[in-house]
C-alpha positions as a printed Julia matrix, in Angstrom:
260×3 Matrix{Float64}:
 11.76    7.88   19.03
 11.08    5.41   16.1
 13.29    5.34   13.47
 13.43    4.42    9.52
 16.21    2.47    8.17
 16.35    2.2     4.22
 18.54   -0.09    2.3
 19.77    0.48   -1.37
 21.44   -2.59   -2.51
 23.5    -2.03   -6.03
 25.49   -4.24   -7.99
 28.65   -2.05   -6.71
 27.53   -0.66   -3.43
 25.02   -0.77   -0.51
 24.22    1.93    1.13
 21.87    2.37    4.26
 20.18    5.15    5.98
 18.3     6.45    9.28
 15.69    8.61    9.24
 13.99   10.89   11.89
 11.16   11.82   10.13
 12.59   13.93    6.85
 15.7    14.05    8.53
 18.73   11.83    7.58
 20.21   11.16   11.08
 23.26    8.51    9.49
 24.19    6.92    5.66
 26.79    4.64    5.05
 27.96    3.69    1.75
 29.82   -0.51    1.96
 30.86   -2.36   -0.52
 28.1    -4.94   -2.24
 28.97   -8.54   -1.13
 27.05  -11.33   -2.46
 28.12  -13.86   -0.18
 27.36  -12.24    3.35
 25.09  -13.96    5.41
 22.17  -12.02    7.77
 24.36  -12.57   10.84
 27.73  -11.21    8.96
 25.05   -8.57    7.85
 23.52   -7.71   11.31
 26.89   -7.15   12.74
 28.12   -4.66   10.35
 25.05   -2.66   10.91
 24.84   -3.11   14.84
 28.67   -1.73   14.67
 27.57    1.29   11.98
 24.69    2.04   14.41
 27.05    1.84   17.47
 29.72    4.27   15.75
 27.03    7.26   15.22
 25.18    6.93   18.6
 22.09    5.48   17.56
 19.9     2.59   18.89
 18.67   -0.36   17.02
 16.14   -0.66   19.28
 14.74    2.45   18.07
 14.05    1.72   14.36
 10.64    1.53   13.91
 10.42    0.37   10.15
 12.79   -0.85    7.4
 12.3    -0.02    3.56
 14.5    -1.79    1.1
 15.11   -1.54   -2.6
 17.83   -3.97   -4.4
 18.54   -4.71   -7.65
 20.53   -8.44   -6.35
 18.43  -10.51   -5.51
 20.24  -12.9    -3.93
 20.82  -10.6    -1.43
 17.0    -9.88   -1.31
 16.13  -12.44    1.15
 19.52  -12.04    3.14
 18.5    -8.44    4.22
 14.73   -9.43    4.59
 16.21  -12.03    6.84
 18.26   -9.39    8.76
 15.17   -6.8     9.6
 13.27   -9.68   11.13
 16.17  -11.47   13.07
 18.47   -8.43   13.99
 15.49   -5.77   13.99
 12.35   -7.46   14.76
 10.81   -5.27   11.7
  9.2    -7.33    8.49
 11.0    -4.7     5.96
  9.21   -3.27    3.12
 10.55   -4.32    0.02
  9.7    -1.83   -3.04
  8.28   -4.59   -5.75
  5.35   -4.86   -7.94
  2.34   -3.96   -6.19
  3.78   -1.87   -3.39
  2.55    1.4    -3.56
  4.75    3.77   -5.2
  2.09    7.03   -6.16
  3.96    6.63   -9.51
  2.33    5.29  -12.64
  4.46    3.15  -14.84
  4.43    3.18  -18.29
  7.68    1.21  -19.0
  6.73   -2.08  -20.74
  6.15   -4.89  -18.86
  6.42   -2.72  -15.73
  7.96   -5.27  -13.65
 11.21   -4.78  -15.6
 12.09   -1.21  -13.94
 14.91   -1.87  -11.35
 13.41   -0.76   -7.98
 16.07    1.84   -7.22
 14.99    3.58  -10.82
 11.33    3.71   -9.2
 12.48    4.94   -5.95
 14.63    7.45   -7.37
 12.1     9.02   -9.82
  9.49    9.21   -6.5
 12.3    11.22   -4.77
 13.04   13.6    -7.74
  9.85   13.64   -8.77
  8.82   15.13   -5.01
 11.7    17.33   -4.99
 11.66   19.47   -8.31
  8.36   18.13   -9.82
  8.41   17.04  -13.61
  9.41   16.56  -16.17
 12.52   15.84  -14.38
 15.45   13.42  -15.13
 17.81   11.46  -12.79
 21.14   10.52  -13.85
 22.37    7.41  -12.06
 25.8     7.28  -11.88
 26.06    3.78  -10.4
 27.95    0.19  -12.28
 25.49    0.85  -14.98
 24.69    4.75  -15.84
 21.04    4.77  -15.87
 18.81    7.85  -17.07
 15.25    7.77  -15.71
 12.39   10.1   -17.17
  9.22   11.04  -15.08
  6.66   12.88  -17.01
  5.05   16.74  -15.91
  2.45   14.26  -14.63
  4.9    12.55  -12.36
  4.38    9.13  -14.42
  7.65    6.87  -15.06
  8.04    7.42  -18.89
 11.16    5.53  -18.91
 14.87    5.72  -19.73
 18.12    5.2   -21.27
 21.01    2.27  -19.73
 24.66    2.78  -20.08
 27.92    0.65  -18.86
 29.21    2.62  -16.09
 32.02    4.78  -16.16
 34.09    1.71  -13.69
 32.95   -0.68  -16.65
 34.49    0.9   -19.45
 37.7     1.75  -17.64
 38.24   -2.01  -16.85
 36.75   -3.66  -20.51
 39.54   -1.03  -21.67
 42.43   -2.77  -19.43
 41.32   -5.84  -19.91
 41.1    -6.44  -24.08
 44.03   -3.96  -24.74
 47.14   -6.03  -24.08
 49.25   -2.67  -23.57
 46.92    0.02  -21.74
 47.12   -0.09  -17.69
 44.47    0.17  -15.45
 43.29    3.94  -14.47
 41.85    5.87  -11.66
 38.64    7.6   -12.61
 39.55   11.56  -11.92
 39.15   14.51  -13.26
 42.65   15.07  -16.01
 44.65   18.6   -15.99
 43.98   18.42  -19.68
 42.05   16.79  -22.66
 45.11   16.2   -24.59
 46.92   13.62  -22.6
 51.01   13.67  -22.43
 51.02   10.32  -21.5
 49.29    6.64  -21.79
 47.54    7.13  -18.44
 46.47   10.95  -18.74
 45.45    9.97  -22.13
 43.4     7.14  -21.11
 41.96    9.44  -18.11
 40.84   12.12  -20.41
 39.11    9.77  -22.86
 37.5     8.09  -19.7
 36.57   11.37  -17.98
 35.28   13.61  -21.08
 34.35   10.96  -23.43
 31.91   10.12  -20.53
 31.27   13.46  -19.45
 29.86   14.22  -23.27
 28.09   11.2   -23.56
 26.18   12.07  -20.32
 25.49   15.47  -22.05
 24.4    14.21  -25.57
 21.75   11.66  -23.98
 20.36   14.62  -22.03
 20.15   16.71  -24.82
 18.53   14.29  -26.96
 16.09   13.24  -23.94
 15.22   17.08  -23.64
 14.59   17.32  -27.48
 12.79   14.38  -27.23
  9.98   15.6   -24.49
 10.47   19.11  -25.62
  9.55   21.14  -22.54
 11.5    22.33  -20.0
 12.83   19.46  -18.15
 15.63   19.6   -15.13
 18.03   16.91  -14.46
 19.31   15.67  -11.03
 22.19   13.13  -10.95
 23.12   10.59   -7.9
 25.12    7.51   -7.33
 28.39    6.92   -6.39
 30.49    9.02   -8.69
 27.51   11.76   -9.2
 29.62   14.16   -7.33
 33.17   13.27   -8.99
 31.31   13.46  -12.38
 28.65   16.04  -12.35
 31.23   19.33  -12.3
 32.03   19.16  -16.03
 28.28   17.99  -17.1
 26.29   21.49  -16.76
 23.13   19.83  -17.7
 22.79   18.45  -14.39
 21.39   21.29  -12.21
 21.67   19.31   -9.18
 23.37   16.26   -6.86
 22.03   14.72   -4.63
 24.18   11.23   -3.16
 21.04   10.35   -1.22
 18.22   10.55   -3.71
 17.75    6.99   -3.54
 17.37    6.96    0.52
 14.95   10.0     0.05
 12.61    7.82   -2.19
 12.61    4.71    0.18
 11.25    6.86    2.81
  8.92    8.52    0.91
  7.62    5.06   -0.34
  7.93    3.76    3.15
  5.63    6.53    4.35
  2.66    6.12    1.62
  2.78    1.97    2.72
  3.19    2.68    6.27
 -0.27    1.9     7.47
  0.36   -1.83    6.11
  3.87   -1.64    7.69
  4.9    -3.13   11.36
């Protein structure tokens, strides 16, 4: 049996994937830590493969997408030491299927690419994905299946702590989902700003994007809080937490024939 592992690194979170074929076999969602080493790295996921059963013997190829670079080289270093796999890293000139027409190309964040490939696939175009991730990103992929481009926000976690941080008096929040929009106190009042003052931004950019291409366009969100968030949005017609997973195998797949 010869598995896939994929690798989403994120300013906030990593998460990692096995695939058997189409099928997701494992995912695990850690915490991003720019100071791990390989070793530190290829312990963690020799424990995470030992927990669910699985070989590492068995992986067959490793994709990876990150938007830190430092970590870049740490988890190339980690497929060839830990793995023996040289790991495909989605970059410029890797073959995505996808034409870009974001300007200079090289500026699209690898995970955008990957996830318009996977929602692309899934519900054909034009089709948005709504990243919920430390920034909110909104990526647009034409009827054509071309990257158009996109809209970047400051995460939902960003504006909850620039709020506790430069107002003297306000206290830090949980992100969650208030009983009410009119809060009864400082914290359900800060809650309900947080929750539906980002819940209608989310909605107004969609709008606008849908105005904008004017054509029927569905909208798919992932990322971290997608599933916390998404309820009160109705624009988004679907989650999907592993979008980005989905579009590293797919990418792994069209580059496999160069891949070991």
């Amino acid at each position: 049996m010869s598995l896939l592992l994929t690798i989403d690194v994120g300013n906030t979170n990593t998460v990692l994937g096995v695939h058997d074929g189409p099928d997701l076999k494992a995912h695990w969602r850690l915490t991003t830590r720019r100071e791990q080493t390989a070793d530190e790295y290829g312990i963690l996921v020799r424990n995470l493969f030992s927990t669910s059963g699985l070989d590492p013997a068995g992986i067959g190829g490793v994709a990876l997408a990150s938007v830190v670079p430092p970590l870049t080289s740490v988890l190339v270093a980690l497929s060839r030491q830990y793995l023996g796999r040289e790991p495909l890293v989605v970059e410029p000139g890797v073959k995505t299927g996808m034409p870009i027409l974001y300007e200079p190309p090289g500026d699209v964040g690898a995970d955008r690419i990957v996830n318009g490939v996977a929602a692309f696939t899934a519900y054909g175009g034009p089709v948005v994905v709504v990243d919920f991730g430390t920034a909110t990103t909104f990526d647009v992929v034409t009827r054509k299946g071309e990257y158009l481009g996109g809209v970047i926000c400051p995460g939902i976690g960003i504006s909850a702590d620039a709020l506790f941080q430069r107002a003297a008096r306000l206290p830090r929040v949980d992100v969650r989902h208030p009983d009410r929009v009119i809060g009864r106190s400082t914290v359900g009042s800060i809650q309900s700003g947080l929750y539906f003052g980002y819940a209608a931004l989310v909605e107004g950019i969609i709008a606008r994007i849908r105005a904008e291409l004017a054509e029927p366009t569905r909208v798919v969100a992932t990322g971290g809080l997608a599933e916390t968030l998404a309820g009160d949005m109705p624009s988004i017609e679907a989650v999907d937490p592993v979008l980005t997973l989905t579009g590293l195998r797919l990418i792994w797949e069209r580059n496999r024939t160069g891949a070991r």
